[in-house]
Structure formats: structure tokens, C-alpha cells
C-alpha positions as CSV (number, residue, x, y, z in Angstrom):
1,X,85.6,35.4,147.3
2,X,85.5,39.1,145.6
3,X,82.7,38.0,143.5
4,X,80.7,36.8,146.3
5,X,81.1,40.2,148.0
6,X,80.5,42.3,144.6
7,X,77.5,40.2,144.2
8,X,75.9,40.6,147.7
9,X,76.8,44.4,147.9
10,X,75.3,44.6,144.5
11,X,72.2,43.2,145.9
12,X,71.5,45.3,148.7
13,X,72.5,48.6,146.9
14,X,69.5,47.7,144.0
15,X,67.2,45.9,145.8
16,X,64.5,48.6,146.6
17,X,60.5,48.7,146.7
18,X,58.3,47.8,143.9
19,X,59.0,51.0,141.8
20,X,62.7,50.9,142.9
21,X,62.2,54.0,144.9
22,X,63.8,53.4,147.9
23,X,66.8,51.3,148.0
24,X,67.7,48.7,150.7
25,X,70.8,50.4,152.8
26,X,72.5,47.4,154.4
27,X,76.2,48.8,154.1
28,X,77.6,45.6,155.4
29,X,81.1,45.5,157.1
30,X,83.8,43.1,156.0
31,X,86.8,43.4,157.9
32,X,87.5,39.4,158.7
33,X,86.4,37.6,155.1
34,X,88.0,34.9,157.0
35,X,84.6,34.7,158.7
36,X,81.5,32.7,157.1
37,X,79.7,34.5,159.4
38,X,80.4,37.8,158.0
39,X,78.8,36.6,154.9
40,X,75.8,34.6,156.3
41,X,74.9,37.8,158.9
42,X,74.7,39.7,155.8
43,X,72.2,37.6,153.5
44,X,70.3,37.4,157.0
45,X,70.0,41.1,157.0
46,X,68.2,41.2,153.5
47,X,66.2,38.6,154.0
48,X,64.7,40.3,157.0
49,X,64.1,43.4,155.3
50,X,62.3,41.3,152.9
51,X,60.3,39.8,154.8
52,X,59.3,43.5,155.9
53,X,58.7,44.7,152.9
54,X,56.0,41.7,152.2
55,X,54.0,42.8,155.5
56,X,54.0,46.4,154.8
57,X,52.2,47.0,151.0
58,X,52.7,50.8,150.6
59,X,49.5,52.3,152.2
60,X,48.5,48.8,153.9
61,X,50.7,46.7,156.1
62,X,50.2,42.6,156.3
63,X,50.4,40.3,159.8
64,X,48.5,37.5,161.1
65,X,46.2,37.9,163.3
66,X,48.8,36.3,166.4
67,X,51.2,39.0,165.3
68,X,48.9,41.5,165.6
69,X,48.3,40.5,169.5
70,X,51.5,40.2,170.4
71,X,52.5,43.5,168.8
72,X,49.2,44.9,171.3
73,X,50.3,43.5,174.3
74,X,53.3,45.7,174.3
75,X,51.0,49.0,174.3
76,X,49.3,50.0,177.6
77,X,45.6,49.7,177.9
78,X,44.5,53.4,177.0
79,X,43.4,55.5,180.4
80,X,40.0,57.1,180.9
81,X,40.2,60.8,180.5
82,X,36.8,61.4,181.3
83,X,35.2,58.6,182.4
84,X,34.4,56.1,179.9
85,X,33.2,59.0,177.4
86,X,36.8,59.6,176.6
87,X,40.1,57.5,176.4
88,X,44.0,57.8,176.1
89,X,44.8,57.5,172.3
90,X,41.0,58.4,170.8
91,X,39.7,60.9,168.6
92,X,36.6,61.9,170.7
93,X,33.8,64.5,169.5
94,X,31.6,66.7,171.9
95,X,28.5,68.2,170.3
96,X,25.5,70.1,171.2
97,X,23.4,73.0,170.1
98,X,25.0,76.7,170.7
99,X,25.1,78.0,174.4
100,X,24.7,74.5,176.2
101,X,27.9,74.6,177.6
102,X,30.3,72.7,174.8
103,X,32.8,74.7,176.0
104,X,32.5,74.9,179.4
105,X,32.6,71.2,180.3
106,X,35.7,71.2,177.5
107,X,37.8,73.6,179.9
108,X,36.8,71.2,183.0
109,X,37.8,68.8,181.1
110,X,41.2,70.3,180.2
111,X,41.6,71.5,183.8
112,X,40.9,68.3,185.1
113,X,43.6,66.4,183.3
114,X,46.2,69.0,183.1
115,X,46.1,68.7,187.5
116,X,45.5,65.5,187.6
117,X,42.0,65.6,189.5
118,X,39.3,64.0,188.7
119,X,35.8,66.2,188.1
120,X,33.5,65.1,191.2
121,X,30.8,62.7,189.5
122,X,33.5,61.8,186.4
123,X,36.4,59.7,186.3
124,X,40.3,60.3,185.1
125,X,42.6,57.3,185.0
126,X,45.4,59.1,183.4
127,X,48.8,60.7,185.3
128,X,48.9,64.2,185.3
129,X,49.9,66.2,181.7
130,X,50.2,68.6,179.6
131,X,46.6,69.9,177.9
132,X,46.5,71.8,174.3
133,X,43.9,73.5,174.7
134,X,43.2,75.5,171.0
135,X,40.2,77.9,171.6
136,X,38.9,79.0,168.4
137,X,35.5,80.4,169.9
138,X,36.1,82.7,172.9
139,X,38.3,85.8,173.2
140,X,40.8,86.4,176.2
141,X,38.3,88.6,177.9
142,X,35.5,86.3,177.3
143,X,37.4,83.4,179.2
144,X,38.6,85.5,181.7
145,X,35.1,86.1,182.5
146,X,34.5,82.5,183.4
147,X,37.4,81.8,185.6
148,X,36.8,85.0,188.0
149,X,34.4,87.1,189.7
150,X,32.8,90.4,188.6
151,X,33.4,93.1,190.7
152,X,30.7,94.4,192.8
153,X,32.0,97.8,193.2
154,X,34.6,98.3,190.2
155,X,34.5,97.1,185.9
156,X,36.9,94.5,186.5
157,X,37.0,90.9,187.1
158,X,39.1,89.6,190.0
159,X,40.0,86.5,192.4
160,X,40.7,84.2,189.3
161,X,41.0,80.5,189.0
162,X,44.0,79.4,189.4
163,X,44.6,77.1,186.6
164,X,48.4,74.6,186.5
165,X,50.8,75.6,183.6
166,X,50.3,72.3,181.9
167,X,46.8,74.2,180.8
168,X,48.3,75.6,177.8
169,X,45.6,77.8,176.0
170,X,46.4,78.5,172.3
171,X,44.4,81.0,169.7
172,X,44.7,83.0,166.6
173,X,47.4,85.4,166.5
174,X,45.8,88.4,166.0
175,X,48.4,89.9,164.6
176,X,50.0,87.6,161.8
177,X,49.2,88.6,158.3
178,X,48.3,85.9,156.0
179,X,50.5,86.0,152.9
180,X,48.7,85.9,149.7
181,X,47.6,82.7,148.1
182,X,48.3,80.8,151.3
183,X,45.4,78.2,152.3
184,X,44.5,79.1,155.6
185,X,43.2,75.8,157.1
186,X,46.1,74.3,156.0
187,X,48.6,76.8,157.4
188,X,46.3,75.9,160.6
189,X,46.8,72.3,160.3
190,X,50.6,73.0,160.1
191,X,50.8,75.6,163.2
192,X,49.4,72.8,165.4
193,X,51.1,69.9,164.7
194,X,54.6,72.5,165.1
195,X,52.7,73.7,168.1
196,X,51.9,69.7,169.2
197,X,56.2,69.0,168.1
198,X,57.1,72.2,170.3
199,X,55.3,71.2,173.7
200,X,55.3,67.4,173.2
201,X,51.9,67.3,174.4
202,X,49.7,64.2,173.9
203,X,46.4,65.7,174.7
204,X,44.5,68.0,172.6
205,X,41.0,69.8,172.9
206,X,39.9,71.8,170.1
207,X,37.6,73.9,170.0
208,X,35.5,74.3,168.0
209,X,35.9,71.9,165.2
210,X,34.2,73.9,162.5
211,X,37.4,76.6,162.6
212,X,39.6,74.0,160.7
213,X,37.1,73.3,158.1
214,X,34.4,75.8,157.3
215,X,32.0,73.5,155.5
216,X,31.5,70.9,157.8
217,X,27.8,70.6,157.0
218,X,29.2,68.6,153.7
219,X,30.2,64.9,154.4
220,X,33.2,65.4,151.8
221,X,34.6,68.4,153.4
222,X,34.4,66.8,157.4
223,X,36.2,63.1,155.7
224,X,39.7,65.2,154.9
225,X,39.6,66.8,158.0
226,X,39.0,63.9,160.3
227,X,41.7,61.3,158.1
228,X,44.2,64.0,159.4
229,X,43.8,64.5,162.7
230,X,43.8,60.8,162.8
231,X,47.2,61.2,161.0
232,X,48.1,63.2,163.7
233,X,46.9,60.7,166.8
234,X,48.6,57.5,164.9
235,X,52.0,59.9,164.1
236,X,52.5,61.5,167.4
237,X,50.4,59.7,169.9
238,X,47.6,61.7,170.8
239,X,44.5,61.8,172.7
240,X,42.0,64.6,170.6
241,X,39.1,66.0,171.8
242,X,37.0,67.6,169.1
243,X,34.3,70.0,169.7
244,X,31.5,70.3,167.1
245,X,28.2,72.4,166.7
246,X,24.5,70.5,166.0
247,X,22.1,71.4,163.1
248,X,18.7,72.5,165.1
249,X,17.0,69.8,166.2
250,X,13.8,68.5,167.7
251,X,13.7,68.9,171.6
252,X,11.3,66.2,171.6
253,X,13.6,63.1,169.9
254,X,16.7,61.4,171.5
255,X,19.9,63.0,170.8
256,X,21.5,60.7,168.2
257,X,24.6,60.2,165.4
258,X,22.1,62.2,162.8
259,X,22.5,65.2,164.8
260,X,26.0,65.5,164.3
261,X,27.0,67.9,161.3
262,X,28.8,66.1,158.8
263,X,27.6,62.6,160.8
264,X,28.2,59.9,158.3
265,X,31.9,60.8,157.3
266,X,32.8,62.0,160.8
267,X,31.2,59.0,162.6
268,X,33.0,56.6,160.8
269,X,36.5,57.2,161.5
270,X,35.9,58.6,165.3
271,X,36.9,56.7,168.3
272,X,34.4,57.7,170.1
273,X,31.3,60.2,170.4
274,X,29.1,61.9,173.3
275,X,26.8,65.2,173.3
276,X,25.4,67.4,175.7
277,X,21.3,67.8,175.7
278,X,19.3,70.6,177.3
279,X,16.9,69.5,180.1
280,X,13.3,71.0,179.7
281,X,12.7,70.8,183.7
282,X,15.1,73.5,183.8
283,X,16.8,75.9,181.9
284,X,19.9,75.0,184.1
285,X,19.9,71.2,183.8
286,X,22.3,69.4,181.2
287,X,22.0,65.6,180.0
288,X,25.7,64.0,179.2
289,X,24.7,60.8,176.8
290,X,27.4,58.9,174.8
291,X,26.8,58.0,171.4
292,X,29.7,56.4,170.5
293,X,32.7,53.8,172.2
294,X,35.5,51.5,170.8
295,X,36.8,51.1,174.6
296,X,34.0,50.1,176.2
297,X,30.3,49.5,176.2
298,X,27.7,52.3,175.7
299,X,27.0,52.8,179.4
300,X,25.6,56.5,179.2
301,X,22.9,55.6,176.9
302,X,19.4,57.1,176.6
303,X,18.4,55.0,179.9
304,X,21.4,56.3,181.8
305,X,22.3,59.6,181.0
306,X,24.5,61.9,183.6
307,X,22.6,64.6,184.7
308,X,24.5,68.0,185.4
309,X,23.6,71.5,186.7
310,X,25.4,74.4,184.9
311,X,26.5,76.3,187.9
312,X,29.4,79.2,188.7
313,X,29.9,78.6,192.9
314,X,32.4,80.9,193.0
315,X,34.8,81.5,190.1
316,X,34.3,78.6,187.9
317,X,31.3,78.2,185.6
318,X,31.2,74.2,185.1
319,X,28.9,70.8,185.4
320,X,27.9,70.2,188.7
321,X,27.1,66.3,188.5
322,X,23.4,65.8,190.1
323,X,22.3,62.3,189.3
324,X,21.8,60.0,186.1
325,X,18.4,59.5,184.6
326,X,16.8,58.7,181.4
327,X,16.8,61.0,178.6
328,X,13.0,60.8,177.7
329,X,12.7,62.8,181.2
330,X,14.3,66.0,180.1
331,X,12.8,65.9,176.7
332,X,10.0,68.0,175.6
333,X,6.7,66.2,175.5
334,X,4.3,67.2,172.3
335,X,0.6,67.8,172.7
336,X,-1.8,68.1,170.2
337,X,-2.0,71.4,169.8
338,X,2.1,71.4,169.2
339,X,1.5,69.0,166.7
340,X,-1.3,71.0,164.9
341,X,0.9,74.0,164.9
342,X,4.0,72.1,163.3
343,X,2.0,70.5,160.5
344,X,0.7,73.5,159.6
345,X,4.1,75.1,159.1
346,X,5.1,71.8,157.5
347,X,2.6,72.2,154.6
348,X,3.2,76.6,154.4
349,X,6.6,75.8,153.9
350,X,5.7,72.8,151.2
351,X,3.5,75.3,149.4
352,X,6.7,78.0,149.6
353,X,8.3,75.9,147.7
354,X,10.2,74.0,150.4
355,X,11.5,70.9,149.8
356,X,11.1,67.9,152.3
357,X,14.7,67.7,153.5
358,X,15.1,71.8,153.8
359,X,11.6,71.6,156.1
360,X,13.4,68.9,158.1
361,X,16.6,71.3,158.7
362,X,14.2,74.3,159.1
363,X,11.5,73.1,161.9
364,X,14.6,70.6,163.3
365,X,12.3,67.7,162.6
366,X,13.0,63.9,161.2
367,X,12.2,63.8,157.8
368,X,10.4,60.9,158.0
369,X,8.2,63.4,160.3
370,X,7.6,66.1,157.6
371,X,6.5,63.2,155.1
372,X,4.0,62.2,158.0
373,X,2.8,65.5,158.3
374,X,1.9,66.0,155.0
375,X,-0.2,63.3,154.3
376,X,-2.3,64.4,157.8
């Protein structure tokens, strides 16, 4: 009988993974070796966390496809956060060209969920929380400006927005000095995921996307990025909502994936993707079109955009929903003598020395366009 119990506690103190790095700790009690039981619980124990360690292969785990489901059905169908644009549990990214209001229709957003309202026109499924809000673009002043009125008589702003206290607005500490030799973007990373432990907050907006990795431009610098924050949303549970900046583009093409900086990396491991367009009807009127979904269908597409007016009523700035439409309304129509105009700086920049893909990024054109264009 001792050589029974030698051998099993033998086996589960060297049993480990496939470079014995991590033992299997059964530590088995065996106060009645009366008991066959005692002996038969034990091998029952190993031989479940063998059968573990065959489903999970290091960096991949293994089930069938049933097991899969039946794990699902145990997780709650994610919530919209704003409307079907956005989703419990998703790594979301909001893009557009500089001063459409990225950032605007972010802090409705943030507002929104953090009280538990809806935004008239938009829909929110999801109970009332706590929103991370990590502004990376405007200063205190600068967002004080859009929750208040200016005063007609004095140089200060007054009757503010009254925001709830699960809005919790994060930025830079001016004052911390950055020891030497420390990588900044990760010291970043690391502040908010303490900052995400510290609050247990599921939802997070950042903004703007481009402050945790400079070069963004570059595939290979967005892919490192984007694998952690999803490290983040798998580790912790989160909802992210990442707000990203647009190369210039052509007012007269559909906003698509290609305008996203970094597009083919980013686009990839996203959950989901929508942008904000500038109407040319007016210089007040904002299209909302999704580009990407995992959780539902594309219903905001180029034949059904939501169309906003940027508007301040009192002492909000924010999307005022009007209507939807289709997106070929509000863009820019070319006439010929646009189009004479554009080949002409198509073939000045050719003979500069310009090379087709640098034209493309310069004039905000397809290239396809610029290789049209110069055999006109």
C-alpha cells in the first residue's frame, strides 16, 4: 500500500507540461487508506488535468466545436453601446479626418453610457457603468469649453454640464518625469491597465489612438498595438473604443477600410469599425457609416448612413441625429473642370519626381486614379 501511494504522489509532483515547466500540484489527502476511494479520487484528479492539458497547446487551446457552444451559452449576448456600431465585449475604432467631431461624438458616447441614457436617434442596451474615458488630445481648458457656456459679459465659462462620476476622464500627468531609458508607450500601456485594475471599469474610450503608438501609418507598428489591447479585452473583460485619425482623402469617394491608417493590420483583429464623413450640403452636417461588424449585419452602410448636425444648444457641443440617407448625397460631385485641374497636378507632381503612391497620399486620391490620370 505505501508503494502505491509513493508511486501516485510521485506522479503528480513530476508530471508537468511538455518542457516540465510547470508541475501538476494535486497534493492529495490520505487520511483513511482504508478507503479505495481515496486512491481512485486521486488518479481521477490527474487524469482530468490531463485531459486539460491536451485541449490547451501552449498559445492555442483544443475543443470540439459542441464544446465550444456550450461553453458560449454561459456568456450573455454582448449589449449595444451605441447602437449596432458598437457592442459589450468589442474592440471598436472611430475614424475620420481632423475637426469632424471624433471626439465629440466620443464624449456623447461616454456620457451616454456612464448615465445610462440613450443619445436621442442612437441606441444603448447596456445597464448603467463606469466609462474610462483617456483623453490624449484636448487639454482641461479645451474640454471645459465644450461642456459650458462662454460668458457674455466676463472671460470665463460658466453653467457647465453636469456630467455622473462614473465619467471618469484620465490624461497625462503633467507633472511626472519620465526616468531615463524608460519606453514611454509601454509605461502607457502599463498605467492603464493599473488604471483599468484600480476602477474595475469594463468600458474604455481612448482617444486618440495614435498617442499609444506614434507610427501608426506603418502596418507593423498598428499589429503590436492592437494584439494588446485585445489582450486587455480577453484578460479583463472589456468593451474598447478606439479613436483613430484618416490619411487625406478624396471628398468625392465612399468612406471605406483603405482610409483607415494602418488599415490592413488594424482591420483584421477589430471587432468592429465605423467613421464619421463630412457632408458637402453643409459645413454642419456629419454622415455616421459603419464599416465593420462581427455582431450584426452592416446596417449603416453607404445606402443608409445616419445623418447628424454638429450643434451646441446650450452647453453641450454633440450629434444632433437628423435623418439617414445615402452617402453619395453628401459627397462632392467632380466636374470637368475639377478633373482637368487634378490631372494636371497629377502629372507636375510625376515630373517632380513624385512617385504614384506619394501623389495618391498627396492629392487624397485612389491610386488606381493617379495611374488613370496619367495616361489622359
Amino acid at each position: 500500500m505505501d508503494n502505491q501511494t509513493n508511486n501516485l504522489n510521485n506522479t503528480s509532483r513530476h508530471k508537468g507540461t511538455q518542457n516540465d515547466a510547470e508541475p501538476i500540484e494535486i497534493n492529495p489527502q490520505f487520511s483513511d487508506l482504508e478507503q479505495p476511494e481515496t486512491f481512485l479520487n486521486h488518479v481521477k484528479d490527474i487524469q482530468n488535468i490531463s485531459e486539460s492539458e491536451k485541449k490547451n497547446k501552449g498559445l492555442l487551446k483544443i475543443k470540439t466545436a459542441n464544446e465550444w457552444v456550450s461553453e458560449a451559452k454561459a456568456t450573455p449576448i454582448p449589449e449595444m453601446l451605441f447602437s449596432e456600431f458598437w457592442h459589450e465585449n468589442e474592440i471598436c475604432i472611430l475614424f475620420a479626418d481632423s475637426n469632424l467631431g471624433k471626439s465629440i461624438l466620443a464624449v456623447q458616447i461616454a456620457d451616454s453610457i456612464s448615465k445610462g441614457k440613450q443619445i436621442p436617434g442612437f441606441k444603448l442596451e447596456a445597464q448603467k457603468q463606469p466609462v474610462l474615458y483617456y483623453d490624449f488630445e484636448l487639454s482641461p481648458k479645451q474640454f471645459e469649453s465644450r461642456c459650458s457656456v462662454k460668458s457674455q459679459t466676463q472671460k470665463v465659462f460658466e453653467n457647465h454640464y453636469s456630467f455622473d462620476d462614473n465619467f471618469k476622464r484620465i490624461e497625462i500627468n503633467p507633472d511626472f518625469e519620465l526616468s531615463k531609458g524608460i519606453d514611454f508607450e509601454k509605461l502607457l500601456i502599463q498605467s492603464i491597465e493599473q488604471s483599468i485594475i484600480e476602477t474595475n471599469a469594463k468600458v474604455l474610450i481612448i482617444d486618440n489612438i495614435t498617442y499609444l503608438k506614434t507610427e501608426m501609418e506603418q502596418s507593423k507598428n498598428a499589429l503590436p498595438l492592437i494584439q494588446h489591447l485585445k489582450s486587455l479585452k480577453s484578460k479583463y473583460g472589456l468593451s474598447i473604443l478606439a479613436l483613430a485619425h484618416t490619411p487625406k482623402r478624396d471628398l468625392t469617394r465612399q468612406i471605406s477600410q483603405n482610409d483607415l491608417q494602418g488599415s490592413k493590420a488594424i482591420f483584421n483583429f477589430i471587432d468592429s469599425c465605423f467613421a464619421i464623413g463630412q457632408s458637402t450640403t453643409n459645413k454642419d452636417i456629419r454622415y455616421i457609416k459603419q464599416i465593420k461588424a462581427r455582431n450584426t449585419a452592416l446596417i449603416y452602410n453607404s445606402d443608409n448612413v445616419m445623418v447628424c448636425r454638429l450643434d451646441k444648444p446650450y452647453n453641450l457641443i454633440g450629434f444632433e441625429f437628423l435623418d439617414f440617407g445615402a452617402e453619395w448625397e453628401h459627397l462632392r460631385q467632380v466636374t470637368e473642370t475639377d478633373r482637368g485641374i487634378m490631372i494636371e497636378k497629377v502629372k507636375d507632381l510625376t515630373e517632380k519626381g513624385y512617385t504614384q503612391r506619394a501623389i495618391a497620399e498627396e492629392l487624397g486620391i485612389a491610386l488606381g486614379t493617379v495611374n488613370k490620370y496619367l495616361t489622359m
